[in-house]
C-alpha positions in Angstrom: 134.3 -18.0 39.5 133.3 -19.0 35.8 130.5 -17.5 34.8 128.6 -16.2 31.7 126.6 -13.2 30.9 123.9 -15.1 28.7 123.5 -17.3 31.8 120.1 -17.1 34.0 121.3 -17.7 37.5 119.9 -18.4 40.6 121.5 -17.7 44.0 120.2 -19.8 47.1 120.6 -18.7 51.2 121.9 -15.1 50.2 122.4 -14.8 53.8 122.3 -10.5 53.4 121.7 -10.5 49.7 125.4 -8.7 48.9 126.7 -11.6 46.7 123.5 -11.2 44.8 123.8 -7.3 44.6 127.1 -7.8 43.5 126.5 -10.3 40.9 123.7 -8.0 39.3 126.0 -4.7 39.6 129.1 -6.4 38.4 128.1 -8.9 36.2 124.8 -8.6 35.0 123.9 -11.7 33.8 120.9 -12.5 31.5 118.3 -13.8 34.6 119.1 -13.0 38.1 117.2 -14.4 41.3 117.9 -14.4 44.9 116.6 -16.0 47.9 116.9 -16.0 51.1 116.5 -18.7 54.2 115.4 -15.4 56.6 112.4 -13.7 56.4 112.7 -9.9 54.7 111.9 -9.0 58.5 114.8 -11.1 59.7 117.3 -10.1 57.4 116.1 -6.4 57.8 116.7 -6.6 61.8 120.4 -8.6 61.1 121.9 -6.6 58.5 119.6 -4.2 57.4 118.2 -4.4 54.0 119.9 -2.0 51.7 121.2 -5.2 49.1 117.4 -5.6 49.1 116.3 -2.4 47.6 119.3 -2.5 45.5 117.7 -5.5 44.2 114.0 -4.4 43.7 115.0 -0.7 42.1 116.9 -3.4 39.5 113.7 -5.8 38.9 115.1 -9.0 40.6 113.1 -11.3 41.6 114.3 -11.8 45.7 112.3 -14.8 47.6 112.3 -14.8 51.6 111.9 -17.8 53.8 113.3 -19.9 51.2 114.2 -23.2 52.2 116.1 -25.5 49.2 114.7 -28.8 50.7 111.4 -28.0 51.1 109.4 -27.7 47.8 106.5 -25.6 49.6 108.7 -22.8 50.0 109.3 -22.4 46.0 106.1 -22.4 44.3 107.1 -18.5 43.0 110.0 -19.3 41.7 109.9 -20.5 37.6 110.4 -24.1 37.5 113.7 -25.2 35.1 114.3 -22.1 34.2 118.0 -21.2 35.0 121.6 -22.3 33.8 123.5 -21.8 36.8 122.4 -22.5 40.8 124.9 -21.3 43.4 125.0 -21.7 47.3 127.6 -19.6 48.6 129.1 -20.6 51.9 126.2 -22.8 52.9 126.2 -23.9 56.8 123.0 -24.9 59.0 122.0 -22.2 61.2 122.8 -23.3 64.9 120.3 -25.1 67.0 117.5 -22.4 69.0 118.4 -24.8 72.2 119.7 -27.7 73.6 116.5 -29.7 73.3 116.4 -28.7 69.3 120.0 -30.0 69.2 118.9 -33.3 70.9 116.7 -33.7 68.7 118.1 -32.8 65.5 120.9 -35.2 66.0 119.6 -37.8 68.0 120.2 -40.3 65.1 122.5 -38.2 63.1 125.5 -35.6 64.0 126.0 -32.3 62.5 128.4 -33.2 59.6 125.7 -35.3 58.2 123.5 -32.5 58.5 125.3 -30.6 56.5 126.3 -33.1 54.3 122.2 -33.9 53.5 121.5 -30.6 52.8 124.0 -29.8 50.0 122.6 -33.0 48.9 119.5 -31.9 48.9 120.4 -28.7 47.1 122.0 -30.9 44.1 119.2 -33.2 43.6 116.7 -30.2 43.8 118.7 -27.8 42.0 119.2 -30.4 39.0 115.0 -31.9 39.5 113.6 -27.9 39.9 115.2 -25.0 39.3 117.5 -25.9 36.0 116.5 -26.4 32.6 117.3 -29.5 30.6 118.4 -27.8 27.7 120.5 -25.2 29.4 124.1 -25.0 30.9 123.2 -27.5 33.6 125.4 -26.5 36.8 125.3 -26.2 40.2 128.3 -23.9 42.0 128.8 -24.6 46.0 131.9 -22.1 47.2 133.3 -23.1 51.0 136.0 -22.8 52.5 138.9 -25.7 53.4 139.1 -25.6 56.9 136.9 -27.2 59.4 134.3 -27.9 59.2 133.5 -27.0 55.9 136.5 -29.7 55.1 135.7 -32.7 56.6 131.6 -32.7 54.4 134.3 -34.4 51.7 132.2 -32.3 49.1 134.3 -33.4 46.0 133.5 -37.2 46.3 129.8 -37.9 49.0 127.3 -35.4 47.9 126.4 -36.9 44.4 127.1 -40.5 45.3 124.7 -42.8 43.6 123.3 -40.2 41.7 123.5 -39.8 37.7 125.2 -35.9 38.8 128.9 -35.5 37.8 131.6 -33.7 39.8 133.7 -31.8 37.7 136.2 -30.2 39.4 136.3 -26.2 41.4 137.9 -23.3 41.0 139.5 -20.5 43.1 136.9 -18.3 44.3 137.9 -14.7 44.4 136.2 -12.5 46.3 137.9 -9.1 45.3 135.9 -9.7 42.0 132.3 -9.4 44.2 133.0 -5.8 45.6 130.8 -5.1 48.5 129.9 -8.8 48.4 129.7 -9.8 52.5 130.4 -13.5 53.6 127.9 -13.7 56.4 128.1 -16.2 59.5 124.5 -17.8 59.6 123.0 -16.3 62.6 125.1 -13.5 63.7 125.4 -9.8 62.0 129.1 -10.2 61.5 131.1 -9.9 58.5 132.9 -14.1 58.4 136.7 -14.3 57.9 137.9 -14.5 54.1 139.4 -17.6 54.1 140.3 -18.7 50.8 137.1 -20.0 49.2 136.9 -23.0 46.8 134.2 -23.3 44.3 132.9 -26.8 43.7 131.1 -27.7 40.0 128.6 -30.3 39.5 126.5 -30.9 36.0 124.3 -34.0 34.7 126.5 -33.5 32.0 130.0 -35.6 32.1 131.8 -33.3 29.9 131.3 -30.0 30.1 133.0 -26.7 28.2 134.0 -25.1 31.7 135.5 -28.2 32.4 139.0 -27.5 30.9 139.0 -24.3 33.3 138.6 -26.3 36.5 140.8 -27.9 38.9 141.1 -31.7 38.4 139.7 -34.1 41.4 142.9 -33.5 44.0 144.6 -37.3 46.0 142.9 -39.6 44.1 144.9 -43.4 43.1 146.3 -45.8 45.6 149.0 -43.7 47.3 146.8 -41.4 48.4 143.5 -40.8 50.8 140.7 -38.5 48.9 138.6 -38.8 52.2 141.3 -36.7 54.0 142.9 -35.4 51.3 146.2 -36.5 52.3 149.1 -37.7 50.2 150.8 -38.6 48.2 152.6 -41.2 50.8 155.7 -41.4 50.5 156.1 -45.3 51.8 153.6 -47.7 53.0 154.2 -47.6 56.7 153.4 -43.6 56.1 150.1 -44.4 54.5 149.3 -47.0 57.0 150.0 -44.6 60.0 147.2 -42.3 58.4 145.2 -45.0 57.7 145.0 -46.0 62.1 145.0 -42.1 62.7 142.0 -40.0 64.6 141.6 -38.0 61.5 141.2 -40.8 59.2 139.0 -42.9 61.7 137.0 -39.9 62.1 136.1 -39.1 58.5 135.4 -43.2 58.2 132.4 -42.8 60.9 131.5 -39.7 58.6 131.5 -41.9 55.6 129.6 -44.6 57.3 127.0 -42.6 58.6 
């Protein structure tokens, strides 16, 4: 992961605030803040709060029930004030109960879901949280298996927006020691699956850019919804084109 020293950064659903605590112990950047979806008493009960304390004893400023697409939930937090915004990992918390789930996605489905809410996070992150005359970028790490692969992050979240993908990057966790990737609702350390970090900016060009790994399948012969190709004949690419998967990520598309 790119990142700067002279940058103020802003992490968003620090699930048990170890990425955070990492970032400040490893890395110290110029401005650090945290925040969390959970309440401190939440977090406290699922993981304990150690990366907390950590935290406070080092002045950082750590927001609870923090939601990025509800405005209400920021008014501490310093409007346009940071350089970098990062959501590690993000993924809705499950549904409470069946009846939430009915609702939830009674005109929607759960990729969707997920899809609007890192949508949400650009468009507030670039609106709210950083400033105009900073670095302008926005950092989402996930993972590329499913689900995390079929949100098709590279090409739908900023689509008719004036926000610019710019490529990702290898995301190395061995360079976040004691940094935790969290499953949303459970006290379980997740899998570390090789991570991808995803770059947006309102700028077009940008000097990280020459770091970053270019947009992957893009041109005729190949499918950048799927990420499949290069084919190697037409009867190949029409076969994918007719398949479940591909038919699949068109209803996501659509919807």
């Amino acid at each position: 992961m790119i990142l700067n020293k002279e940058w103020r950064i802003l992490t968003i659903g620090d699930g048990d605030l170890s990425f955070s605590a990492s970032l400040q112990k490893h890395f110290s950047p110029r401005a650090l803040s945290a925040t969390v979806y959970d309440s401190l008493e939440t977090l406290s009960e699922k993981y304990n709060d150690v990366f907390y304390q950590y935290l406070q004893q080092e002045n950082i400023q750590t927001l609870f029930d923090f939601n990025v697409c509800q405005e209400t939930s920021w008014i501490n937090l310093e409007k346009n004030s940071f350089d970098l915004v990062i959501f590690q990992f993000p993924l809705l918390p499950a549904f409470r109960n069946f009846d939430e789930y009915k609702t939830q996605t009674k005109n929607s489905n759960i990729n969707l879901l997920n899809r609007r809410l890192l949508r949400h996070f650009l468009l507030n992150s670039f609106k709210y949280f950083l400033d105009p005359n900073g670095q302008q970028l926005c950092f989402i790490t996930s993972k590329d298996v499913k689900p995390y692969q079929q949100w098709n992050i590279e090409n739908a979240l900023n689509m008719q927006t004036n926000i610019h993908y710019l490529g990702s990057m290898a995301f190395d966790i061995k360079k976040f020691p004691g940094y935790k990737i969290r499953n949303v609702d459970r006290d379980k350390h997740v899998r570390d699956t090789q991570g991808e970090t995803y770059v947006w900016s309102l700028r077009c060009t940008h000097s990280i850019q020459e770091q970053l790994h270019k947009l992957p399948y893009h041109g005729a012969n190949n499918c950048s919804i799927c990420r499949a190709g290069p084919f190697s004949t037409i009867k190949d690419k029409h076969v994918h084109l007719q398949s479940k998967k591909h038919l699949q990520m068109m209803s996501f598309e659509r919807d």
